[in-house]
C-alpha positions, 0 to 999 in steps of 0.5 A: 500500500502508497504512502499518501500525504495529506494537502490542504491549505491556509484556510485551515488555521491550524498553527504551523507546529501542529500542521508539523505533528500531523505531518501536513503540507499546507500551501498558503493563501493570500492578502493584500492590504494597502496595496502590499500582498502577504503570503498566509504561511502558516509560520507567520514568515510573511505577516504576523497574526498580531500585526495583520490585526494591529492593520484592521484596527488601524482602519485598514481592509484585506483583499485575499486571493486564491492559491493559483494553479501552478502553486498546486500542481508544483507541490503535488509534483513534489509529493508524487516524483517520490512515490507517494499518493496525495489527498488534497482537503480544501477550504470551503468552495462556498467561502473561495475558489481555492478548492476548485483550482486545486481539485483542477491541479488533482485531475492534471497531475493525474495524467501526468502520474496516472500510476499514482493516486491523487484525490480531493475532498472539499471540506465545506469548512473554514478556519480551525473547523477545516483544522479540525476535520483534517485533524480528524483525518489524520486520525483516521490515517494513522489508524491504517485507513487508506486514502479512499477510506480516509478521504470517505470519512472527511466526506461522511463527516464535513457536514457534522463538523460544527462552526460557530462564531460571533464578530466584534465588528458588524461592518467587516461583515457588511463589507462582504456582504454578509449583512445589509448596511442597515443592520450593521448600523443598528447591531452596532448601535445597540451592540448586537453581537450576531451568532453565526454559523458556516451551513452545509453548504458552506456558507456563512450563515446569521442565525442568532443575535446576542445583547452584547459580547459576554452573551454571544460567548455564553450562548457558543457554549450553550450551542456546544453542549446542545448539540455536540455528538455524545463521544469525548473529543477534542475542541477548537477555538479561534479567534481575531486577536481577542485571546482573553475571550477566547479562554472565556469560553474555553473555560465555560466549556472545560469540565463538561461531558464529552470536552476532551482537549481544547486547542486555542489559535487564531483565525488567519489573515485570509477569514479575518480579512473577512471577519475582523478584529475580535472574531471569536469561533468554535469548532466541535463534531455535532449531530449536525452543522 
């Protein structure tokens, strides 16, 4: 049986350390801001998470980009002229293109290695909730499961992998057209702190609305309890430079049944060029998204 390795890319936000330990390949994504690109390794080579923040809350805005084709079919190239099998896990195609085009890079390089095995899944998931699921996967591929069964799992799955999250600021959302202009205005002014979640297509979704931030974190861990599956497991949190909050609400959820261990980073220059400062999110396996 091939050695497979698991692709995916920056949408994941899982730190590069743990990338390392689950022995990822993870090509970055992209964002622009006043005029300047910055690769999004997850190594912060390019920008650091503290400083693209320190960005936003100065007033400025990110434009992100896609992975292009060549960036793909020149990592799989790498992976495959050694032997090995690849499956590539993508960022939600709901939220970007960055799936389609590696899923595209996939069926290329099959011709040129039509020996070797190269597949693809699209996660329907972002930020920590993609880390997760992949986190999940590799799981699955060091219990000797192999690529088709592992890439089966992460389809079987992607749609039990639960995302919820609050944003400080409404108006990065306005921006990305995920709330009208008079919403935004109001919530602000009356400090509504939405709740969200990613749907099973994807998407991000409105779904509640709190009176204030200590109440949207409370009802995140509420949602957590209600409807995580009934088997101990771990728990990711991210968040938009707010790490006081974001061990707010992993101490609501410590010591509670089936809260196994809780992972704490950040939500990336890619997704928190969309969702702002002091975006808080979590991630768990639920009895549905």
């Amino acid at each position: 049986m091939s050695e497979f390795v698991i692709l995916t890319d920056s949408g994941c936000d899982l730190t590069a350390k743990l990338a390392e330990e689950l022995e990822l390949v993870v090509l970055p994504l992209s964002v622009t801001v006043n005029g300047k690109e910055y690769h999004n390794y997850l190594d912060e080579r390019e920008i650091s998470h503290k400083d693209f923040y320190a960005l936003l809350r100065a007033g400025n805005t990110g434009k992100t980009s896609a992975i292009n084709l060549d960036t793909f079919k020149e990592a799989m190239n790498e992976i495959l002229k050694e032997g090995k099998n690849i499956l590539y896990l993508g960022f939600s195609s709901g939220l970007s293109g960055t799936y389609q085009v590696g899923a595209l890079a996939a069926e290329e390089m099959a011709e040129k290695y039509p020996e070797r095995k190269i597949l693809h899944a699209d996660t329907l998931c972002a930020s920590l909730g993609q880390g997760l699921l992949i986190y999940h996967a590799v799981m699955q591929k060091r219990a000797g499961k192999t690529i088709e069964e592992v890439r089966d799992f992460v389809l079987e799955n992607r749609l039990n992998l639960a995302h919820w999250f609050t944003v400080d600021d409404l108006n990065h959302l306005k921006r990305g057209g995920r709330v009208s202009a008079a919403t935004a205005m109001v919530g602000t002014l009356l400090s509504i702190k939405p709740v969200l979640h990613v749907d099973d297509e994807g998407h991000l979704i409105n779904m509640e609305k709190a009176r204030g931030r200590k109440a949207s974190i409370q009802r995140m861990a509420q949602k957590v309890q209600e409807d995580m599956l009934e088997m101990d497991q771990p728990i990711f949190i991210s968040h938009g430079d707010c790490q006081e909050e974001a061990e707010q609400l992993a101490d609501l959820l410590r010591g509670k049944p089936h809260i196994g261990e809780i992972t704490i980073g950040y939500v990336g220059p890619v997704i928190g060029a969309h969702s702002g400062a002091g975006t808080l999110a979590v991630f768990y396996l639920g009895k549905k998204r």
